[in-house]
C-alpha positions in Angstrom: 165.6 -178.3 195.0 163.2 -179.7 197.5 163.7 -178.2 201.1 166.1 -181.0 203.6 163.8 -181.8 206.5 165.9 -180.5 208.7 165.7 -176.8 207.3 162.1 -176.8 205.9 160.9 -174.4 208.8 163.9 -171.7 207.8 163.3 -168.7 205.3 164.2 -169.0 201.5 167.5 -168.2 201.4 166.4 -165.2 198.9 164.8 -163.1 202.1 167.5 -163.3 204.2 169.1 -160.0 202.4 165.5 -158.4 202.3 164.3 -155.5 204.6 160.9 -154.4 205.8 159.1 -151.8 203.8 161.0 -148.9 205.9 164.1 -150.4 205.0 164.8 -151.0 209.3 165.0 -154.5 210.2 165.0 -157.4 208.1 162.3 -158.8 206.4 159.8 -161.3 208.4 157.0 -163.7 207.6 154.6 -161.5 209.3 155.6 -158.6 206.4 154.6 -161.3 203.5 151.6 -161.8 205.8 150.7 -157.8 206.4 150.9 -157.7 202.7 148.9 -160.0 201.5 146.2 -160.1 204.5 144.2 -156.5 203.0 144.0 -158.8 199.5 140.9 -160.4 200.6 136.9 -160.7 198.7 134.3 -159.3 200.0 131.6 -161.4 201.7 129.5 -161.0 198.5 131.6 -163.2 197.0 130.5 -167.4 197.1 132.4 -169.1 199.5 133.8 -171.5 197.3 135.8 -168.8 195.1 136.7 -166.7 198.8 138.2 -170.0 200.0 140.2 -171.0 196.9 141.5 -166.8 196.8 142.9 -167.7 200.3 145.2 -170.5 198.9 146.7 -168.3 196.8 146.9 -165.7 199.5 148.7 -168.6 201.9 150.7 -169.7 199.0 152.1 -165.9 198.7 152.8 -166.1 202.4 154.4 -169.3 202.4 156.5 -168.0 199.8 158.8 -166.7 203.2 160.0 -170.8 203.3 160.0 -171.5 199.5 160.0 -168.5 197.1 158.9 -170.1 193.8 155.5 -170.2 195.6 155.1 -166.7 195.1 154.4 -168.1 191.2 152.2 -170.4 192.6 150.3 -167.4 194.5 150.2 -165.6 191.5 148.6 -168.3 188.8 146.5 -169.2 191.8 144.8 -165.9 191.9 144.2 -166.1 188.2 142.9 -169.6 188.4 140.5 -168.1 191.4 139.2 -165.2 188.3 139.0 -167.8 186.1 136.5 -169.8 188.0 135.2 -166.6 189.5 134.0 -165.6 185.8 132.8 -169.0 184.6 130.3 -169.2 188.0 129.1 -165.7 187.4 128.4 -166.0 183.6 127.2 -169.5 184.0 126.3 -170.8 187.9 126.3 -174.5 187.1 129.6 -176.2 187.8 130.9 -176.5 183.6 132.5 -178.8 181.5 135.8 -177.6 181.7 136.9 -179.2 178.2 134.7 -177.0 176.3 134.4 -174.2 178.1 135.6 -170.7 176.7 139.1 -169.5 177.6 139.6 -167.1 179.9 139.7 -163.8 177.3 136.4 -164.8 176.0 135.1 -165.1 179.8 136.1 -161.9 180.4 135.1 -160.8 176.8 131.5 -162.7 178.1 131.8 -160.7 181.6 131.7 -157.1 180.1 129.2 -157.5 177.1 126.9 -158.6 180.1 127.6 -155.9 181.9 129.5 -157.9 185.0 133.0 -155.5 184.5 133.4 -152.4 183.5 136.9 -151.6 181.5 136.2 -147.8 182.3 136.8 -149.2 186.0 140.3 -150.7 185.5 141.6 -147.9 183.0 145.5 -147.3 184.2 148.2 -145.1 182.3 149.6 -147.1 179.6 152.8 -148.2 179.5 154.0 -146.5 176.3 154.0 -143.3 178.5 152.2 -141.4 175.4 149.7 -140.3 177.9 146.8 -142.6 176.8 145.3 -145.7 178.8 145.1 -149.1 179.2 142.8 -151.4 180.1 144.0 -154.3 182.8 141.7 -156.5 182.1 143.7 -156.5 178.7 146.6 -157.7 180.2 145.2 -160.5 182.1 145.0 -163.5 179.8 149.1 -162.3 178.7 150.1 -162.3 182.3 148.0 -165.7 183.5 149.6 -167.4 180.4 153.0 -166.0 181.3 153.1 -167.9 184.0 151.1 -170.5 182.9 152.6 -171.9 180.1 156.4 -172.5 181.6 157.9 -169.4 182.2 159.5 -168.4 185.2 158.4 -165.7 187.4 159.7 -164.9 190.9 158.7 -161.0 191.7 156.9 -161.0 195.0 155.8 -157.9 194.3 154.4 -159.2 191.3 152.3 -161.3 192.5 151.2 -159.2 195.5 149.9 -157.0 192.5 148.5 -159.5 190.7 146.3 -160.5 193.4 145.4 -157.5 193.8 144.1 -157.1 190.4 142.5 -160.8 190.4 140.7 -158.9 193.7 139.5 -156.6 192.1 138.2 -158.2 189.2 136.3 -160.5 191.4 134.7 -158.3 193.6 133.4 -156.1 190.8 131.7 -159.7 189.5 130.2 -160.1 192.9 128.9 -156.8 194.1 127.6 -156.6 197.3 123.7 -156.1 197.4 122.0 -153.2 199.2 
């Protein structure tokens, strides 16, 4: 439901019952901005893609009037990778309609040597003591969200970003 004028400067009605991280006082704008804030690319990184991450950063933090935005935070980051990858492999602005997909830009980033998957090994999720690869999961978790689903976890997205971060940052190392 779109926002009345007249309350479009209050809080989603969802963080009202929220608290802080310690659990003290109730949850602010500032917190969703404290969060968010150390999620940033390093200054290797082209300005272009930096700027477009900060959308998706603002977005998260302007979840605190509208929450669905946190979904928009979240694609946003992976739209950020996705044009992250394509400038890296290829520097020359493409033709989106027949460019590859985002697997087989990642796919594209490691056989060149860009990413690593040793670097973004967690525990799998089975719990069977083996691992997982993230950069596995990102093309199921971009199309999640891409493709109609709803998908309102803050903390979600917050990790999300932080994985999109990550991914980016490893494509644009910082020269010595």
């Amino acid at each position: 439901m779109l926002k009345s004028i007249s309350s479009i400067h209050e809080p989603d009605i969802r963080f009202r019952n929220l608290a802080d991280a310690s659990g003290t006082r109730p949850m602010s704008m500032a917190d969703l901005h404290a969060m968010v804030e150390p999620v940033k690319l390093s200054d290797a990184v082209p300005e272009e893609i930096r700027r477009e991450f900060d959308t998706a950063r603002n977005a998260f933090v302007y979840s605190w009037f509208v929450y669905e935005f946190t979904t928009l935070a979240e694609l946003g980051g992976y739209t950020v990778l996705e044009l992250a990858l394509r400038r890296r492999i290829d520097p020359a602005p493409p033709n989106t309609s027949k460019s590859p997909g985002l697997s087989r830009l990642l796919q594209t980033a490691i056989e060149k040597g860009y990413l690593d998957r040793a670097d973004f090994e967690v525990p799998s999720p089975s719990g069977n003591g083996a691992t997982a690869c993230q950069l596995d999961f990102i093309p199921m978790l971009r199309n999640h969200v891409a493709h109609g689903n709803v998908h309102l976890l803050p903390q979600g997205a917050l990790a999300s970003l932080r994985l999109c971060q990550a991914v980016i940052d490893r494509l644009y190392p910082a020269q010595p």
